[in-house]
ZALUMFI-563934 format. One line per field, with one value per residue: residue number from 0; residue in three letters; x negated, z, y of N, C-alpha, C in turn. Coordinates in steps of 0.2 Angstrom, whole numbers, padded with zeros to 4 digits. Atoms other than C-alpha are relative to their C-alpha. Layout:
i <- NUM	...
aa <- ALA	...
nX <- X	...
nZ <- Z	...
nY <- Y	...
caX <- X	...
caZ <- Z	...
caY <- Y	...
cX <- X	...
cZ <- Z	...
cY <- Y	...
***
This chain:
i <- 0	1	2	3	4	5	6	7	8	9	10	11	12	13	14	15	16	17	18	19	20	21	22	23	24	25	26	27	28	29	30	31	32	33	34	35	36	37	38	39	40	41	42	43	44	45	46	47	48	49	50	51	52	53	54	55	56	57	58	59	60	61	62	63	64	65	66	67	68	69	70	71	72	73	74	75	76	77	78	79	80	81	82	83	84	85	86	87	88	89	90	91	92	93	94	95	96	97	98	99	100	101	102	103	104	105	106	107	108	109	110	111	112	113	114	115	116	117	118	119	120	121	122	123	124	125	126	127	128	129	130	131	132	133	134	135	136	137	138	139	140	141	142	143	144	145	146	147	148	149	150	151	152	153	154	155	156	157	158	159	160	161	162	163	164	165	166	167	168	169	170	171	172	173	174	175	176	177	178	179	180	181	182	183	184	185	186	187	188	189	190	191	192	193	194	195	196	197	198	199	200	201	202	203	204	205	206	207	208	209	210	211	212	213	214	215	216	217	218	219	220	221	222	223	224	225	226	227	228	229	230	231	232	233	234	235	236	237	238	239	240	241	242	243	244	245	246	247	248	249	250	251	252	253	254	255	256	257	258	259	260	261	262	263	264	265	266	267	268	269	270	271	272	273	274	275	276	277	278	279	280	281	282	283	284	285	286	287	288	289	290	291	292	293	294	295	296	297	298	299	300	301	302	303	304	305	306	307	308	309	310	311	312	313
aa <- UNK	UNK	UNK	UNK	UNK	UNK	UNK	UNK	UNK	UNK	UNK	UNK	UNK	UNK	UNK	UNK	UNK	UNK	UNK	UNK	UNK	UNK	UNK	UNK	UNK	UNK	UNK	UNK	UNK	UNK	UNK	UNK	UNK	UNK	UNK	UNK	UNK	UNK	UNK	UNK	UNK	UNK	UNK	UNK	UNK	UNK	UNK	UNK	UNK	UNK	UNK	UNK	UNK	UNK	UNK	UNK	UNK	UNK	UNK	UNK	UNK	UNK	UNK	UNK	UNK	UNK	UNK	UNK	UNK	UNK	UNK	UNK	UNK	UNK	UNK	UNK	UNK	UNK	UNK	UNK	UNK	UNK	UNK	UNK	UNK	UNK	UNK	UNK	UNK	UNK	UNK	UNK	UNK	UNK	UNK	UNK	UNK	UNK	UNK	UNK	UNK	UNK	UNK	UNK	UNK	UNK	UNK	UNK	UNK	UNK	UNK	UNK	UNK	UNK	UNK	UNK	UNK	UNK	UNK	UNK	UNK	UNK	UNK	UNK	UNK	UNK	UNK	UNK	UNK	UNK	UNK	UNK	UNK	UNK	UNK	UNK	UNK	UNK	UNK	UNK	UNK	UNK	UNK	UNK	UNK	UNK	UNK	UNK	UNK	UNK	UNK	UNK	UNK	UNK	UNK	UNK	UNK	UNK	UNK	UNK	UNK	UNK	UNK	UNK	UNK	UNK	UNK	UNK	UNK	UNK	UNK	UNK	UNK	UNK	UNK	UNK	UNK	UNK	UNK	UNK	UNK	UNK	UNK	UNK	UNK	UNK	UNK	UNK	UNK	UNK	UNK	UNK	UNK	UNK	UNK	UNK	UNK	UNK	UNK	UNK	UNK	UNK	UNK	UNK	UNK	UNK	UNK	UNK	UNK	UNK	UNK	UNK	UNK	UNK	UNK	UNK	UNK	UNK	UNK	UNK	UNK	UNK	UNK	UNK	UNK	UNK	UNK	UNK	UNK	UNK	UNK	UNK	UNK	UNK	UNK	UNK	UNK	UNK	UNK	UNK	UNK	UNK	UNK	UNK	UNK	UNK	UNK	UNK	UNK	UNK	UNK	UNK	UNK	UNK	UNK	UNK	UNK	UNK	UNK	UNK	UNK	UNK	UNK	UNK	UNK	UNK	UNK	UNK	UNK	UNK	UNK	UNK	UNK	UNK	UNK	UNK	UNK	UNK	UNK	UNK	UNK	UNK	UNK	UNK	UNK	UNK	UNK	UNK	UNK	UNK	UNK	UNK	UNK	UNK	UNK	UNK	UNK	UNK	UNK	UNK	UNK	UNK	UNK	UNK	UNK	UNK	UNK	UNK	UNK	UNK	UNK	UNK	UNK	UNK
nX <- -0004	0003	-0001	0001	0000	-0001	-0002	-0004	-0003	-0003	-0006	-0003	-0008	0001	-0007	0001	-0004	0003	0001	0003	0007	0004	0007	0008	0005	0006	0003	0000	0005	0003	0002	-0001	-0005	0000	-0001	-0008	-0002	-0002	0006	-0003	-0001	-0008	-0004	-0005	0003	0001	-0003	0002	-0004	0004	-0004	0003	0004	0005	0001	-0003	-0001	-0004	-0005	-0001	-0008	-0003	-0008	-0002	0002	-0005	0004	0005	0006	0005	0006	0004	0005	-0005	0000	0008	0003	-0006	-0002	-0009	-0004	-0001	-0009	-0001	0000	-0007	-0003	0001	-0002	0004	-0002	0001	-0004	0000	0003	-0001	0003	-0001	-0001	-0001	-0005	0004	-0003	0001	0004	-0001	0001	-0003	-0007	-0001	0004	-0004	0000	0005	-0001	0002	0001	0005	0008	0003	0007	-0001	0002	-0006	-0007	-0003	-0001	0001	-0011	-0004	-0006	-0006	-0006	-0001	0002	0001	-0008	-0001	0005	0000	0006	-0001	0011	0005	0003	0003	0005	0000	-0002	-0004	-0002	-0007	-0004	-0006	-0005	-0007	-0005	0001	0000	0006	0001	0006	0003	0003	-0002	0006	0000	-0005	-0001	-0003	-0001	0001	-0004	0004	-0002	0006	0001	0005	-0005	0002	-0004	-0006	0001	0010	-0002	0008	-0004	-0005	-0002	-0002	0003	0002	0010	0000	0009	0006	0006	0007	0003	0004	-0003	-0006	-0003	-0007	-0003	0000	-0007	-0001	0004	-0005	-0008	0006	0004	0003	0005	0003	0004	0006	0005	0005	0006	-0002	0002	-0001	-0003	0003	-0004	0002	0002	0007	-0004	-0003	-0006	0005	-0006	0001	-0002	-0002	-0002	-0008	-0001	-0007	-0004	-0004	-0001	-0002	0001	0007	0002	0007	0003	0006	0000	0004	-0003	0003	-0005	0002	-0007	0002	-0005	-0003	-0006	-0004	-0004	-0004	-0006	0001	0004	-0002	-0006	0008	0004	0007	0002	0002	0003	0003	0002	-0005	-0003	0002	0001	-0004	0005	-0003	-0003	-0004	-0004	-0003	-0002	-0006	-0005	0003	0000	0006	0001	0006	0004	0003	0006	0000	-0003	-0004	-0007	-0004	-0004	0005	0004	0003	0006	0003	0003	0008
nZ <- 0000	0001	-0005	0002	-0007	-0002	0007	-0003	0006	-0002	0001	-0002	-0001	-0005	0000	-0003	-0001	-0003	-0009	-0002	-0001	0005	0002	0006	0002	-0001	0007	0005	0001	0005	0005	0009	0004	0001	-0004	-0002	0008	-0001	0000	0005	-0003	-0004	0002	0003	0004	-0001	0007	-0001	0000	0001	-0006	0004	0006	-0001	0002	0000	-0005	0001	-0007	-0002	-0001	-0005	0000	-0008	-0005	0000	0000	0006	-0007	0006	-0005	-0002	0004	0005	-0001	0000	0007	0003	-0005	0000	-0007	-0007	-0003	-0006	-0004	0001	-0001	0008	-0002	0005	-0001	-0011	-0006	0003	0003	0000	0004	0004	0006	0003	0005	0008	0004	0011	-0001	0005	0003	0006	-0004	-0007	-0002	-0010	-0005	-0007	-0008	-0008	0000	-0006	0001	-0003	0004	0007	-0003	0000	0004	0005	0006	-0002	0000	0002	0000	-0004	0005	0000	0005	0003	0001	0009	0004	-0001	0000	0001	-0001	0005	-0001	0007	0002	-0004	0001	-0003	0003	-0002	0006	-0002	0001	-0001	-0002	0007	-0002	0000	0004	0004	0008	-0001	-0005	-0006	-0006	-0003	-0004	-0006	-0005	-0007	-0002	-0001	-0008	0001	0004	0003	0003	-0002	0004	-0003	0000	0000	-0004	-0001	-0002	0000	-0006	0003	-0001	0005	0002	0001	0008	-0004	0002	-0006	-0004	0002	0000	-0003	-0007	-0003	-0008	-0004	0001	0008	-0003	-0004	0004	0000	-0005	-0002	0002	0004	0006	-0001	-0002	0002	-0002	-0003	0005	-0004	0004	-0004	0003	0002	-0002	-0005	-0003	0003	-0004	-0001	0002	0001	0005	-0002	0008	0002	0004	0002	-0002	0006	0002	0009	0003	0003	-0008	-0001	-0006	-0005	0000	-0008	-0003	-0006	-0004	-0005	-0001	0003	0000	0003	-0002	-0006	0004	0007	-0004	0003	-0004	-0003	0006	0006	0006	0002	0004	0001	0002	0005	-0001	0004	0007	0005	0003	0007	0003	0001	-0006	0002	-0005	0004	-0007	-0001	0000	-0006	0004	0001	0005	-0001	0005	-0002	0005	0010	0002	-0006	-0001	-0005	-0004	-0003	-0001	-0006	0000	-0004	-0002	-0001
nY <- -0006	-0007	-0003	-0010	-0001	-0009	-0006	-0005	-0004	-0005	0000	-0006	-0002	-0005	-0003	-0006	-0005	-0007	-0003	-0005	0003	-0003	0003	-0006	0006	-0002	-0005	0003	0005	-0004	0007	-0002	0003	0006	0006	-0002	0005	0006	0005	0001	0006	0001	0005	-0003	-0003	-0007	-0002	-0005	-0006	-0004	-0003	-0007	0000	0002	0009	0007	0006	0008	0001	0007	-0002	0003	0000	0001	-0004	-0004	-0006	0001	0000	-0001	0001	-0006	-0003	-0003	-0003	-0007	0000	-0004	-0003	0000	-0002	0005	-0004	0002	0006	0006	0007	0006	0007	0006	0003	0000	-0007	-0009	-0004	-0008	-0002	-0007	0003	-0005	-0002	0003	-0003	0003	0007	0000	0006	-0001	-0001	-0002	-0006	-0003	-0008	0000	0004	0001	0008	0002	0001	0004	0001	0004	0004	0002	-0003	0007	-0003	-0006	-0001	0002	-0003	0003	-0001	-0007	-0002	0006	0004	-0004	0001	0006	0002	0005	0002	0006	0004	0003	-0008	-0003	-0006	-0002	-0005	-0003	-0006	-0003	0006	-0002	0005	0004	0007	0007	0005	0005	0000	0007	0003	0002	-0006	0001	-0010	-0003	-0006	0001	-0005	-0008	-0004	-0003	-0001	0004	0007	0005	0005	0005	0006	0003	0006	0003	0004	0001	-0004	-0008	-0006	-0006	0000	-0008	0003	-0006	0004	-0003	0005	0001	0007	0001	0000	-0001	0000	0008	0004	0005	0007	0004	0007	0006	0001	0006	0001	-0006	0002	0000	-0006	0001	-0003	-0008	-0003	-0007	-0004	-0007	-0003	-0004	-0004	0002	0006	0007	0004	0003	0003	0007	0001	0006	0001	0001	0005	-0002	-0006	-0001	-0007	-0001	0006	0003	0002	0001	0005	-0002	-0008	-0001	-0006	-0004	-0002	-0004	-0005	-0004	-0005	-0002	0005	0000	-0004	0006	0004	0006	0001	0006	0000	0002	-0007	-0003	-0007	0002	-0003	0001	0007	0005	-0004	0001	0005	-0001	-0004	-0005	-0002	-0007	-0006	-0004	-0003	-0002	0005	0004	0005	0007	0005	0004	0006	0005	0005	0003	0008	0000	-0001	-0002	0002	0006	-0001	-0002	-0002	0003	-0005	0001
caX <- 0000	-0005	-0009	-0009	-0020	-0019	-0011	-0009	0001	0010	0028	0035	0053	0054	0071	0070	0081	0077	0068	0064	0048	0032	0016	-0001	-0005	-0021	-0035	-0037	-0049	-0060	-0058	-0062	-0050	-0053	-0054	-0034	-0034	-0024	-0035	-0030	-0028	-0010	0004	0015	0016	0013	0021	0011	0019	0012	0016	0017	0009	-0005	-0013	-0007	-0005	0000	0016	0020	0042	0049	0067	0066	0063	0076	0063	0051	0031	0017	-0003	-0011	-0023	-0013	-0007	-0025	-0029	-0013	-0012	0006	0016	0019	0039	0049	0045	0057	0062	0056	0062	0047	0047	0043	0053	0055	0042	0041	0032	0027	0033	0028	0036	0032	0036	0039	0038	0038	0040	0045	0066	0062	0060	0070	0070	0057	0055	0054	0042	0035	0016	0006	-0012	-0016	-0026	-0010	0004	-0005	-0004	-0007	0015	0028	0044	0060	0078	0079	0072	0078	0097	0105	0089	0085	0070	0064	0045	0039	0031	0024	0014	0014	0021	0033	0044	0060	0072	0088	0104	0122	0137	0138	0145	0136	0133	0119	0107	0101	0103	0088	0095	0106	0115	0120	0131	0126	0134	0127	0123	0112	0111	0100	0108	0111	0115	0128	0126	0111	0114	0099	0105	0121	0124	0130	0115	0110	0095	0090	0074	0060	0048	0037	0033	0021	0029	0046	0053	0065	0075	0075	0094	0090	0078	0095	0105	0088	0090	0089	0076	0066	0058	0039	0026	0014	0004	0005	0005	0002	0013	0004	0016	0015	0011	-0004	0008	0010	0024	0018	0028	0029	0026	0036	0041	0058	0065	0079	0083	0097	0100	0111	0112	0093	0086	0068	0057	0043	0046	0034	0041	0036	0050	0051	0064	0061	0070	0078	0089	0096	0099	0106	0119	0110	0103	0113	0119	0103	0093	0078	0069	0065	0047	0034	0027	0043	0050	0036	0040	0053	0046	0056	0066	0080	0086	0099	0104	0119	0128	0122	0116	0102	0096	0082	0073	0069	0053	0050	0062	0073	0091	0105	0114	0103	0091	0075	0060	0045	0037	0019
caZ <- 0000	-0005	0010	0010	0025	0024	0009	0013	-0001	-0002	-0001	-0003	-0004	0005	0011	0018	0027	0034	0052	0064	0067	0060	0051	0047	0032	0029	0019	0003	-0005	-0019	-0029	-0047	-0058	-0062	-0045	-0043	-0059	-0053	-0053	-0067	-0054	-0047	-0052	-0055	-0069	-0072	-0086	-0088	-0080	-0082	-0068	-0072	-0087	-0081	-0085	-0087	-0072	-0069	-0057	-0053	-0057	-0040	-0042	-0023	-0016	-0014	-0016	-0029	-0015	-0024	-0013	-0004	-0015	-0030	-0022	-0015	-0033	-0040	-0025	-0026	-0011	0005	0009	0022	0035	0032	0041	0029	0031	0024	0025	0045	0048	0049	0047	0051	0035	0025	0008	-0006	-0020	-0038	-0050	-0072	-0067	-0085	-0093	-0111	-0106	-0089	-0086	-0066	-0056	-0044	-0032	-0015	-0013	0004	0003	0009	0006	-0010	0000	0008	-0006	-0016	-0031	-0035	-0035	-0038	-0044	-0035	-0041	-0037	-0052	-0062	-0061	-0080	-0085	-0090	-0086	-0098	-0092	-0106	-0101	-0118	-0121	-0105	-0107	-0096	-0103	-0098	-0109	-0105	-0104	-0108	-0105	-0119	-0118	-0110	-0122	-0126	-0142	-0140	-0134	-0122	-0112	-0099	-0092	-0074	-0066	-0052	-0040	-0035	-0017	-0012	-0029	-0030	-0040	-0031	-0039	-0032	-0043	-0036	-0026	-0015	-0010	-0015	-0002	-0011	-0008	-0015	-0024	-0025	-0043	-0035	-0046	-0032	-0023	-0030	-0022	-0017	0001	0011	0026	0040	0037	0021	0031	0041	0026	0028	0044	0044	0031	0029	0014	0013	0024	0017	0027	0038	0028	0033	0023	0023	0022	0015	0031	0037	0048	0046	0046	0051	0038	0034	0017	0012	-0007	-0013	-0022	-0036	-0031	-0043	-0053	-0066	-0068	-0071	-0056	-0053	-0045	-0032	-0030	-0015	-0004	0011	0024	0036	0044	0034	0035	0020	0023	0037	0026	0011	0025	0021	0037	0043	0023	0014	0002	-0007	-0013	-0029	-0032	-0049	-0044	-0049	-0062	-0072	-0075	-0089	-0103	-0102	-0087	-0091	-0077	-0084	-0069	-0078	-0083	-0067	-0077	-0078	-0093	-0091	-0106	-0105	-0109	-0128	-0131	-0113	-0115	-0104	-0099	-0088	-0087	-0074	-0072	-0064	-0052	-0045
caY <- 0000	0017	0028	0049	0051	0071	0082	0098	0108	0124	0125	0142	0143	0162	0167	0184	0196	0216	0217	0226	0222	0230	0220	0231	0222	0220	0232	0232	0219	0223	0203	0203	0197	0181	0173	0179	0163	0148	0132	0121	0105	0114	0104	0120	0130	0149	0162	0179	0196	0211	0223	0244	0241	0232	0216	0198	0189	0170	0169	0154	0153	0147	0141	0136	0151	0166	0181	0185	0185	0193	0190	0203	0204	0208	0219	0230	0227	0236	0247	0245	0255	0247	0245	0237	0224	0208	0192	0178	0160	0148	0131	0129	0145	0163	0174	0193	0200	0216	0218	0229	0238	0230	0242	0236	0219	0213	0197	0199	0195	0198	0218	0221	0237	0239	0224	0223	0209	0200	0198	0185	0180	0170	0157	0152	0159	0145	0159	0176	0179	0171	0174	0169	0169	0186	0189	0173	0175	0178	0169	0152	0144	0130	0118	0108	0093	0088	0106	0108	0125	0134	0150	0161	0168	0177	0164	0167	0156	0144	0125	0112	0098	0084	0089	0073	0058	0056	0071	0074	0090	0092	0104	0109	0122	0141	0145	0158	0161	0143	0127	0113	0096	0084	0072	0062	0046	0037	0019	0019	0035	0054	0067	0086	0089	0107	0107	0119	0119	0131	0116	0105	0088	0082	0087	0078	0078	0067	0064	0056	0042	0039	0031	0018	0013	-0005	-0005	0008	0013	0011	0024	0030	0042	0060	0075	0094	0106	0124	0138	0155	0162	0152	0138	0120	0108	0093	0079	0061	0053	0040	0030	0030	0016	0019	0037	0042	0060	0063	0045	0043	0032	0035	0020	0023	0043	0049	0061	0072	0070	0083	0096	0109	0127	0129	0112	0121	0137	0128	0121	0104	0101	0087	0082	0069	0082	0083	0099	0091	0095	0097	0080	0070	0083	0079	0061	0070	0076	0093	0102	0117	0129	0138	0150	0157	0142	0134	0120	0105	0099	0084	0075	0060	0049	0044	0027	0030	0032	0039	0025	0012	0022	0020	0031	0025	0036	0039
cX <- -0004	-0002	-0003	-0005	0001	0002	0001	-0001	0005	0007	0004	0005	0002	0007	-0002	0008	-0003	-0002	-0002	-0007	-0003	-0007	-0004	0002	-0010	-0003	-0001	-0008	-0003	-0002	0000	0006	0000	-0002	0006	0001	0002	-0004	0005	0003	0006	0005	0006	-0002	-0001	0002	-0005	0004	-0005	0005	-0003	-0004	-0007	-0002	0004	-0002	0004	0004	0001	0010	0002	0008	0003	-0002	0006	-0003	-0006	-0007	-0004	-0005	-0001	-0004	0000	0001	-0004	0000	0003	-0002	0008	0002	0003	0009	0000	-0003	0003	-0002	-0004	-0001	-0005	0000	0003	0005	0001	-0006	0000	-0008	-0003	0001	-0005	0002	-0003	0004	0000	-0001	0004	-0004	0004	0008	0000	0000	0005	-0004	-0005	0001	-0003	-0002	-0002	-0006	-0002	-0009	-0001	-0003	0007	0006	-0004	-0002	0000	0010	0003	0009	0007	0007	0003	-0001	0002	0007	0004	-0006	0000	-0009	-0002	-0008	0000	-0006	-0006	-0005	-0002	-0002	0008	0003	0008	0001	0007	0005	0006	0004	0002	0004	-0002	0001	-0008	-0001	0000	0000	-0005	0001	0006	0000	0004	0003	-0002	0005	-0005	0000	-0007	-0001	-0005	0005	-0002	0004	0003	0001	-0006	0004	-0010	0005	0005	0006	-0001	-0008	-0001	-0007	-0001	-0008	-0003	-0006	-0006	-0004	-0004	0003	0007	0002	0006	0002	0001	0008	0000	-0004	0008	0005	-0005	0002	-0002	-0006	-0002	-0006	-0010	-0003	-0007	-0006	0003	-0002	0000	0003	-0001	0003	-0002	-0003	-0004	0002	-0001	0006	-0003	0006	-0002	0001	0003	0002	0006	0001	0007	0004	0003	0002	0003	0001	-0005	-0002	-0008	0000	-0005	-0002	-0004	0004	-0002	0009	-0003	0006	-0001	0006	0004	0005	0005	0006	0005	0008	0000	-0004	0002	0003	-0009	-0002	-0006	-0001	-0004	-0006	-0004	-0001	0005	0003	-0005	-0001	0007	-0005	0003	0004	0004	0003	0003	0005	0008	0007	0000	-0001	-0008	-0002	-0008	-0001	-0003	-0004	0001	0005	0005	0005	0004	0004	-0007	-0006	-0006	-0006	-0006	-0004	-0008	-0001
cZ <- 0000	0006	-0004	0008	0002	-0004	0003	-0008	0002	-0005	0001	-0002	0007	-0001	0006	0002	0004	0007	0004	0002	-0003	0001	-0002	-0006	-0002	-0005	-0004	-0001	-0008	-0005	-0008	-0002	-0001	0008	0004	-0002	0005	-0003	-0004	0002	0002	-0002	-0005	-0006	0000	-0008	0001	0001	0001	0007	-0002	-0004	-0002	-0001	0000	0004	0002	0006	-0002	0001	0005	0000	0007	0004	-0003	-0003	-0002	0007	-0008	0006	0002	-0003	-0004	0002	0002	-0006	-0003	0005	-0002	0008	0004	0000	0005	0005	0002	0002	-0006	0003	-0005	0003	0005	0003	-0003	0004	0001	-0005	-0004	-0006	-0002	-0007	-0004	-0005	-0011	0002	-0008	-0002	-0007	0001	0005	0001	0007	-0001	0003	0005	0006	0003	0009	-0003	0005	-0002	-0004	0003	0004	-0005	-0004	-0007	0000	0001	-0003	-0002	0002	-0006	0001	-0007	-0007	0002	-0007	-0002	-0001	-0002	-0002	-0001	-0007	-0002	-0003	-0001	0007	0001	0006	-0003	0004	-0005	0004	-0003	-0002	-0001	-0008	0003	0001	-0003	0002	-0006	0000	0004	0006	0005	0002	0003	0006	0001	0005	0004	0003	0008	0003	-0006	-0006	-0004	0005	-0002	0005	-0001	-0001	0007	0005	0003	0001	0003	-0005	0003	-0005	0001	-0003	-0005	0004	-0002	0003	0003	-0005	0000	0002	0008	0002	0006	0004	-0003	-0005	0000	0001	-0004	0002	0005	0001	-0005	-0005	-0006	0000	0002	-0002	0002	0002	-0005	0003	-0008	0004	-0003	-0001	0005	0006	0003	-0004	0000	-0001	-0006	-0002	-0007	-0002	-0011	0000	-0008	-0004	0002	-0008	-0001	-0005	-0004	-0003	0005	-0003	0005	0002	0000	0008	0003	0005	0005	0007	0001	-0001	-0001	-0005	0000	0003	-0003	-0005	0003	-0001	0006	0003	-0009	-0002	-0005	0001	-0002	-0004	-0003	-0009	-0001	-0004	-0006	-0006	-0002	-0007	-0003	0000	0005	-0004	0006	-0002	0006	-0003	-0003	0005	-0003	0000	-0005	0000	-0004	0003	-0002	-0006	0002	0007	-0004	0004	0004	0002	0000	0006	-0003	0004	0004	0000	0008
cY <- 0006	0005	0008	0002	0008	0003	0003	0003	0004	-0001	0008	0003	0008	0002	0004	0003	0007	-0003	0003	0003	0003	-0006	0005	-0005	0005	0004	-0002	-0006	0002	-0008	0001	-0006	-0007	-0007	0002	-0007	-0004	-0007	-0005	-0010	0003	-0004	0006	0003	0009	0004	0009	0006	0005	0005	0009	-0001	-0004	-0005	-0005	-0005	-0005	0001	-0004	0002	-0006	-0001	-0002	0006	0007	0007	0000	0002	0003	0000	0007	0003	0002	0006	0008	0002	0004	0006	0001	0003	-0005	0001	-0003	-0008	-0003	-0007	-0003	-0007	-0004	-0007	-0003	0004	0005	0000	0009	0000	0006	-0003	0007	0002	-0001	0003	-0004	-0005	-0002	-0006	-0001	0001	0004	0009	0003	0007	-0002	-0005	0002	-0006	-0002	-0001	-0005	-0002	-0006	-0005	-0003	0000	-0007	0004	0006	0003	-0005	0003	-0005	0001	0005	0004	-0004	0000	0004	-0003	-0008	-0004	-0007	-0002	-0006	-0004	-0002	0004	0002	0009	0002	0007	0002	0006	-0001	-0005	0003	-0004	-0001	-0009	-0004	-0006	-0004	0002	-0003	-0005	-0003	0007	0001	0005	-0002	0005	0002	0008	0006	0000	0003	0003	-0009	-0005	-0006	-0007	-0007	-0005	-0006	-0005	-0003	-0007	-0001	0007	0008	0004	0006	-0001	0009	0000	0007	-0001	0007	-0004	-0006	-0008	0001	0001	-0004	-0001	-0004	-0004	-0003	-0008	-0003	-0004	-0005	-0004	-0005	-0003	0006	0002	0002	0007	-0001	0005	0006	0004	0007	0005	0009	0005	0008	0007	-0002	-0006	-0006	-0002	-0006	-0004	-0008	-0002	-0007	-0001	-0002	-0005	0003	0005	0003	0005	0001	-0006	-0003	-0002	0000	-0005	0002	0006	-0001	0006	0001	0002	0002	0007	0006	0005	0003	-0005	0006	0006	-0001	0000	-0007	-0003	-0006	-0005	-0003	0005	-0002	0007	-0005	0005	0000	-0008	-0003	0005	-0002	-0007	0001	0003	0009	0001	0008	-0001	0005	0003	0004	-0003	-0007	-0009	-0004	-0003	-0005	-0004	-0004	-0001	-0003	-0007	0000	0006	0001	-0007	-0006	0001	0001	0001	-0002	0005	-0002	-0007
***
């Protein structure tokens, strides 16, 4: 059996709200450009945004996270203006944070009003920004396994169909603004799967060990999940047999169970849930989040069909 004796990976699902509280942040930093670059080992992918007219930097597109985060050091770099100090829910928890005001953020589709980001430092964030679904609702974000390309273009309410028959479209429903899918079964037992492609692997809730109990599914090792604001959550990884989505059951999915704060936010805290991560997304050749027909579309692997279909994990 495979063991994980330690992964630590960042999970930055950031749900904020105003508080009262104040953070210095820290002084600016004087990093050249190039060691902002995201390392070509991350899992996630990254689309280029230019901020007030200035360069092309890689954000990393979080569909698990509520509120676009950009690093501290981006920020020095920019000198972008300080705003409010805000609550932020990350994986572990809240969080009292600084934000600061990101003005032009522009992604060809993409050009928002002035954000109001949190900051974090990139050695934790994981990445120099991320964009959240703050920025990503009316959009539709579509990763392309095969090119290993990722892209965002503007959505509009259209039909949901099958092009083809190696793909399958979910509905899922809106809360918070996120999609959460419904129809995802794990032994026989209904769970939500919320797709977050910020995270790197698969999260999931203890309550989702408890359909198991009289045979649990293999352990495969403790794991430290390192969150946007330095903290741990300590979690356990375990391999999932025959988890089911849209009718496509994946076999030998890893996942990192552990009681993690967006369950609770969701309203998923007593309810089985994954946060599906990059890891498993990327045994399709293709993933479509299409935010404003709250819709899932997932390509299959070359020669896999929809009906009877299993994927094999890692």
């Amino acid at each position: 059996m495979e063991r994980i004796a330690a992964l630590a990976f960042v999970a930055a699902a950031a749900f904020a709200v105003p508080a009262t509280s104040q953070i210095v942040p820290p002084p600016p930093l004087d990093i050249p450009v190039d060691e902002l670059a995201i390392g070509e080992a991350d899992l996630r992918m990254t689309v280029p945004v230019s901020i007030a007219g200035k360069g092309s930097w890689p954000f990393v597109i979080d569909t698990g996270a509520e509120r676009t985060v950009v690093s501290h050091e981006l920020a020095a770099r920019l000198a972008l203006l300080p705003g409010r100090t805000v609550r932020v829910m990350t994986i572990s928890g809240s969080v009292v944070a600084p934000t600061t005001l990101v003005p032009m953020l522009r992604l060809k589709a993409l050009t928002p009003d002035t954000i109001e980001a949190p900051t974090f430092t990139r050695a934790n964030l994981g990445a120099i920004g991320m964009l959240g679904i703050d920025a990503l609702q009316g959009q539709k974000v579509a990763i392309d396994f095969d090119r290993n390309r990722m892209t965002l273009t503007p959505s509009r309410k259209r039909m949901l169909r099958r092009s083809s028959p190696d793909e399958i479209v979910i509905v899922a429903r809106s809360l918070y603004g996120q999609l959460i899918v419904t129809d995802a079964r794990w032994r026989g037992k209904k769970i939500a799967v919320v797709i977050d492609t910020g995270s790197p692997v698969t999260i999931a809730n203890p309550a989702l060990l408890r359909i198991a109990t009289r045979k649990p599914p293999p352990f495969l090792g403790a794991m430290s999940v390192i969150t946007p604001s330095g903290a741990t959550l300590s979690a356990d990884a375990y391999r999932l047999e025959r988890l089911e989505v849209g009718g496509v059951a994946f076999d030998g999915v890893s996942v990192a169970v552990a009681d993690a704060a967006p369950f609770a936010r969701l309203g998923l805290g007593d309810t089985p849930a994954l946060l599906l991560g990059m890891e498993t997304l990327r045994l399709f050749r293709a993933v479509e989040i299409d935010f404003a027909n709250r819709a899932i579309r997932l390509t299959l692997p070359r020669g896999s069909r929809v009906s009877g279909t299993s994927v094999t994990g890692f």
